[in-house]
C-alpha positions in Angstrom: 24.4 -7.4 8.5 23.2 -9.2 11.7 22.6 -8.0 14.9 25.9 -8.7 16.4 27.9 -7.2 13.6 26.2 -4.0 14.1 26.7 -3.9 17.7 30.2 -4.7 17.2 29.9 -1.5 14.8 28.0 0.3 17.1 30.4 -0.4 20.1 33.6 0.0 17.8 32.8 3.9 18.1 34.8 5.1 21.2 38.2 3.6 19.2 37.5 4.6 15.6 35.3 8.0 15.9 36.5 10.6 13.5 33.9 12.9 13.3 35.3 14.6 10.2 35.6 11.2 8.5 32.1 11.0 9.1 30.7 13.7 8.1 32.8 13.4 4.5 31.1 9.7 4.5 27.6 11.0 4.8 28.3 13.5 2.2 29.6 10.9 -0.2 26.1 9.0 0.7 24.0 12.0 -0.3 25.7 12.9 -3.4 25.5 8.6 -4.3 22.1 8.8 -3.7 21.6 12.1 -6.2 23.4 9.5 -8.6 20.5 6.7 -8.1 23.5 4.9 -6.9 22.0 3.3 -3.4 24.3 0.6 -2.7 27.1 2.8 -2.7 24.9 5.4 -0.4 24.1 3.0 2.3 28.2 1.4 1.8 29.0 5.2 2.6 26.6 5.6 5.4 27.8 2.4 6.9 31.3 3.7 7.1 29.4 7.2 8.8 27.8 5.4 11.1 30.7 3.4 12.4 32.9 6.6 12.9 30.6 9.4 14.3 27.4 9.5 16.3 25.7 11.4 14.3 21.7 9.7 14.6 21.3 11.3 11.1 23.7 9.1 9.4 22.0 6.1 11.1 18.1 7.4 10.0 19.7 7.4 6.7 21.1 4.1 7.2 17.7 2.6 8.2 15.5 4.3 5.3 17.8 3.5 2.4 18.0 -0.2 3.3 14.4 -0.4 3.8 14.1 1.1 0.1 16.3 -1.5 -0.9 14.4 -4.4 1.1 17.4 -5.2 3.6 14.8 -5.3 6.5 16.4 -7.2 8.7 19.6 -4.7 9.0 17.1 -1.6 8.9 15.2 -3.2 11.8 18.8 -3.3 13.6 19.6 0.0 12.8 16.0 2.0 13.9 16.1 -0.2 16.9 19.6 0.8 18.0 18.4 4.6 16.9 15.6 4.9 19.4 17.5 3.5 22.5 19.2 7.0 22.2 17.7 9.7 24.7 15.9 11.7 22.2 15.1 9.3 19.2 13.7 10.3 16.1 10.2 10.9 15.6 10.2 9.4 12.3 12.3 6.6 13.5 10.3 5.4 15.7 7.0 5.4 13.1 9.2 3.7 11.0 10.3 1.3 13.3 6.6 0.5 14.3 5.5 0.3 10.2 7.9 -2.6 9.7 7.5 -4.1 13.0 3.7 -4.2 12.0 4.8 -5.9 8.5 6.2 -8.6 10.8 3.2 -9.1 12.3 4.8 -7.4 16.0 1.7 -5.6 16.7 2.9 -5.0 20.5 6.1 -3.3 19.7 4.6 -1.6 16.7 2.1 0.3 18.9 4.7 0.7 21.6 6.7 3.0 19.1 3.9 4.7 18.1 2.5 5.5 21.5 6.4 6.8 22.9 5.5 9.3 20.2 2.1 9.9 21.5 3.1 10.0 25.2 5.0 13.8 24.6 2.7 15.0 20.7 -0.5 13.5 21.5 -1.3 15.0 18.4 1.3 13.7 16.3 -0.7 12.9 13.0 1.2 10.4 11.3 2.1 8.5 14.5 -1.9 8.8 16.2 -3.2 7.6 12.3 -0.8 4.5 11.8 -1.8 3.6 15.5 -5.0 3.3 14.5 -4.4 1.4 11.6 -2.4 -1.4 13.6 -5.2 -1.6 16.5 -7.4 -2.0 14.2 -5.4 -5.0 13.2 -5.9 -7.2 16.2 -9.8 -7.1 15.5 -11.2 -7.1 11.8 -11.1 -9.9 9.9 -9.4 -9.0 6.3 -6.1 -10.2 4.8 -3.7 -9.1 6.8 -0.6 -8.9 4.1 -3.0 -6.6 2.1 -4.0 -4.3 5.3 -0.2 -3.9 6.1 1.0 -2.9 2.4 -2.0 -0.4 2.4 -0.8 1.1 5.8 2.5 1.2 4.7 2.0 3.1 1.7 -0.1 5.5 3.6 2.8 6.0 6.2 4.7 6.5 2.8 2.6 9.4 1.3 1.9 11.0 4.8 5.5 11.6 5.2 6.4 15.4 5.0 8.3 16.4 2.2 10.8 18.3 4.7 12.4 15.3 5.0 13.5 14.8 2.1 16.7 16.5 0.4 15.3 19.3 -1.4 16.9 22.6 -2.4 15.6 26.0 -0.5 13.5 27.1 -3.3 12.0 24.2 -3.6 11.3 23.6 0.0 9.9 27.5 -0.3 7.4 26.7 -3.0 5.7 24.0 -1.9 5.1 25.8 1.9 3.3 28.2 -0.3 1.8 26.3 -2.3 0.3 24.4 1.1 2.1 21.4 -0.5 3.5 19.4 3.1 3.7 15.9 2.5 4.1 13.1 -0.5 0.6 12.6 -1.2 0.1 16.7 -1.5 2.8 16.1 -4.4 0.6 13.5 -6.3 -2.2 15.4 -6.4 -0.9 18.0 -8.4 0.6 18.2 -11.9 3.4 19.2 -13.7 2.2 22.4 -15.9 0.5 23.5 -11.8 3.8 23.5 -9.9 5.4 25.3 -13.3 3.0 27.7 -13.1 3.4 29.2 -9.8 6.0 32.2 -9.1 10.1 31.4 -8.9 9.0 27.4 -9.3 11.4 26.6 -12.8 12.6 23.7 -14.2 15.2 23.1 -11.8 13.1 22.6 -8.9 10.1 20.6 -11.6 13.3 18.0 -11.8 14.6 17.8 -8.2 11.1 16.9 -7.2 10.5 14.7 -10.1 13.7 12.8 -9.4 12.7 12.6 -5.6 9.5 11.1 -5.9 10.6 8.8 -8.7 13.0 7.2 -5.9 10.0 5.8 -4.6 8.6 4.4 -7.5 5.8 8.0 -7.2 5.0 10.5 -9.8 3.3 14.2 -10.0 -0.4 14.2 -10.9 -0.6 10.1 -9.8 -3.5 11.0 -7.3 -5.7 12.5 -10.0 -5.1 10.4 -12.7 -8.5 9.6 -13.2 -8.5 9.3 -16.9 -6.1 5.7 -16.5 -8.5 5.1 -13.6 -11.3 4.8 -16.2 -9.4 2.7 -18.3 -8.3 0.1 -15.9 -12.2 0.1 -14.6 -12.8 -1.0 -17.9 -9.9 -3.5 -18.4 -11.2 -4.8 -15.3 -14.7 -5.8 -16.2 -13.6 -7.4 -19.6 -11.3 -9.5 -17.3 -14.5 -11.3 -15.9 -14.3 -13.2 -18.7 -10.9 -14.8 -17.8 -11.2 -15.1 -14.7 -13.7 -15.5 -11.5 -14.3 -12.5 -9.5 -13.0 -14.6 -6.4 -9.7 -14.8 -8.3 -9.8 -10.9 -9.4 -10.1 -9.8 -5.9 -7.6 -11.9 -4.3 -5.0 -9.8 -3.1 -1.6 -10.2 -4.1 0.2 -11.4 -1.3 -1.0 -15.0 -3.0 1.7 -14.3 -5.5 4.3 -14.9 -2.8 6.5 -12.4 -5.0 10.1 -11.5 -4.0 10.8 -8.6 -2.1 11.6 -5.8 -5.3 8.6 -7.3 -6.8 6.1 -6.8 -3.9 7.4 -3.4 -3.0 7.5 -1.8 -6.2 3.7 -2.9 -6.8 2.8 -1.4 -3.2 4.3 2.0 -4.2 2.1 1.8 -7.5 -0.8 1.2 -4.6 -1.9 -2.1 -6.9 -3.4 -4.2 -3.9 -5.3 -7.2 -6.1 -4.7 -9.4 -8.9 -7.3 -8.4 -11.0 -5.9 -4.6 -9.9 -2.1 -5.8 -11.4 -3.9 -7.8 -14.5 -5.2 -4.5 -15.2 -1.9 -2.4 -15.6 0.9 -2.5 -18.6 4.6 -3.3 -18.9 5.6 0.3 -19.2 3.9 0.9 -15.6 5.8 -1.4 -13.8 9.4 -0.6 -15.4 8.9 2.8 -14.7 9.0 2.3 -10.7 12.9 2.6 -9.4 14.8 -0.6 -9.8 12.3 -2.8 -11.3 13.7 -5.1 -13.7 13.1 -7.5 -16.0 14.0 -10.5 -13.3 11.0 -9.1 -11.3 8.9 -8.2 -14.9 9.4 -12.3 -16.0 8.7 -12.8 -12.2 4.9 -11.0 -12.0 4.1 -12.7 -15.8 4.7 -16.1 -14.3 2.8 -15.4 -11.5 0.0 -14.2 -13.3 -0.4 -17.2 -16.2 -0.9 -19.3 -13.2 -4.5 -17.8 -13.0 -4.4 -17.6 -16.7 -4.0 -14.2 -16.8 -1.5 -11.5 -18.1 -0.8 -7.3 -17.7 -2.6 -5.4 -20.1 -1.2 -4.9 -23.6 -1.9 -1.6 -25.4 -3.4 -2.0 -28.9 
């Protein structure tokens, strides 16, 4: 969707508003995305979005068409979000983490310090600001510095944002568990184990984070990080540590492709070389188009992912 369709959208409001319509459009998005059914979500939300004025429906918009590497129409979408009066906190660090992935330092920090201006404070906006001033100075590949800042705006993001069920939500405020990267570091048999935390709330969370190509226990997993260490060092054989330590944004991979191995946190070629089949189909809508892709890629530096004996 370009820019002028979306005002035309946008503007379209005063003659086709139906609040009610709306609100049963956003609803139908929700229960689509409970389905793992995205493109009907953000074809719902596009229909919210055009007849209320709801900023929820277009947060939602913006988010799930990042996900789904629209960029351009999510870029549209934030931007037309934060002219409001009172935008979205999390909009505007969104806004800023893909304007950075664009190489728009200036109007990344500019969101991030609107933030600033009113919660000097504000965690994830003051640490991401830090990350893209720091940008403008060091000298390191700048496609790998962004991904790495993006995934940490990913994992700092409170899980109270997300759609989760009021027991759920109650747990993990006990359990001191407030944002995606709390999640990773614990496991399964843990969250089971605390008090009114069953099965039904082990799933919810499980489906949530597997949206976004995450899973419980990731953070600790240090018995695979062992493994791969390994893997790694036997991979000096095939390849030049110059070439193992290049990071992957020499693959020039397609959009899918790149994102799902940023949500895995695989930054290096020798880091992907080092990881199997089964762990890159796991991550949310990773096919075998993008699996034939990252193989082809690889055998260009006479290398492969790992095979398990």
């Amino acid at each position: 969707m370009t820019q002028d369709v979306l005002d035309t959208m946008i503007g379209s409001r005063e003659v086709a508003i139906d609040p009610q319509a709306a609100e049963s459009h956003y609803k139908a998005a929700l229960e689509a995305e409970a389905n793992a059914d995205r493109p009907a979500a953000i074809d719902q939300l596009r229909k919210a979005v055009k007849m209320g004025d709801s900023p929820n429906y277009e947060f939602k918009l913006a988010y799930f068409l990042d996900l789904v590497g629209e960029e351009d129409e999510a870029v549209s979408v934030y931007e037309q979000l934060c002219k409001r009066d009172h935008p979205y906190e999390n909009a505007l660090v969104n806004l800023a983490v893909l304007y950075e992935d664009r190489g728009d330092v200036s109007n990344a920090e500019r969101c991030l310090k609107q933030i600033l201006e009113t919660k000097p404070n504000h965690p994830r906006a003051s640490r991401y600001l830090k990350d893209v001033m720091a940008s403008r100075d060091m000298f390191y590949d700048e496609e790998h510095a962004r991904d790495l800042a993006k995934r940490n705006a990913l994992l700092d993001t409170p899980v109270t944002d997300f759609e989760l069920s009021v027991r759920a939500r109650n747990c993990l405020k006990k359990m001191q568990i407030r944002s995606l990267g709390d999640l990773l570091k614990i496991s399964e048999a843990e969250l089971l184990s605390y008090k009114n935390f069953g099965e039904t709330s082990l799933v919810e969370i499980k489906t949530m984070l597997a949206s976004k190509g995450l899973r419980l226990g990731q953070g600790v997993d240090g018995q695979y990080s062992r493994i791969r260490k390994e893997i790694y060092d036997q991979l000096r054989g095939a390849a030049s540590d110059t070439v193992l330590a290049k990071s992957i944004s020499v693959l020039d991979l397609t959009v899918r492709a790149r994102k799902a191995l940023q949500f895995l946190g695989i930054q290096s070629i020798g880091d992907l070389a080092t990881r199997t089949e089964a762990e890159l189909m796991g991550v949310k809508n990773f096919g075998q188009t993008s699996l034939t892709e990252i193989r082809e890629k690889l055998s260009e530096y006479h290398l492969g992912l790992r095979t398990l004996d």
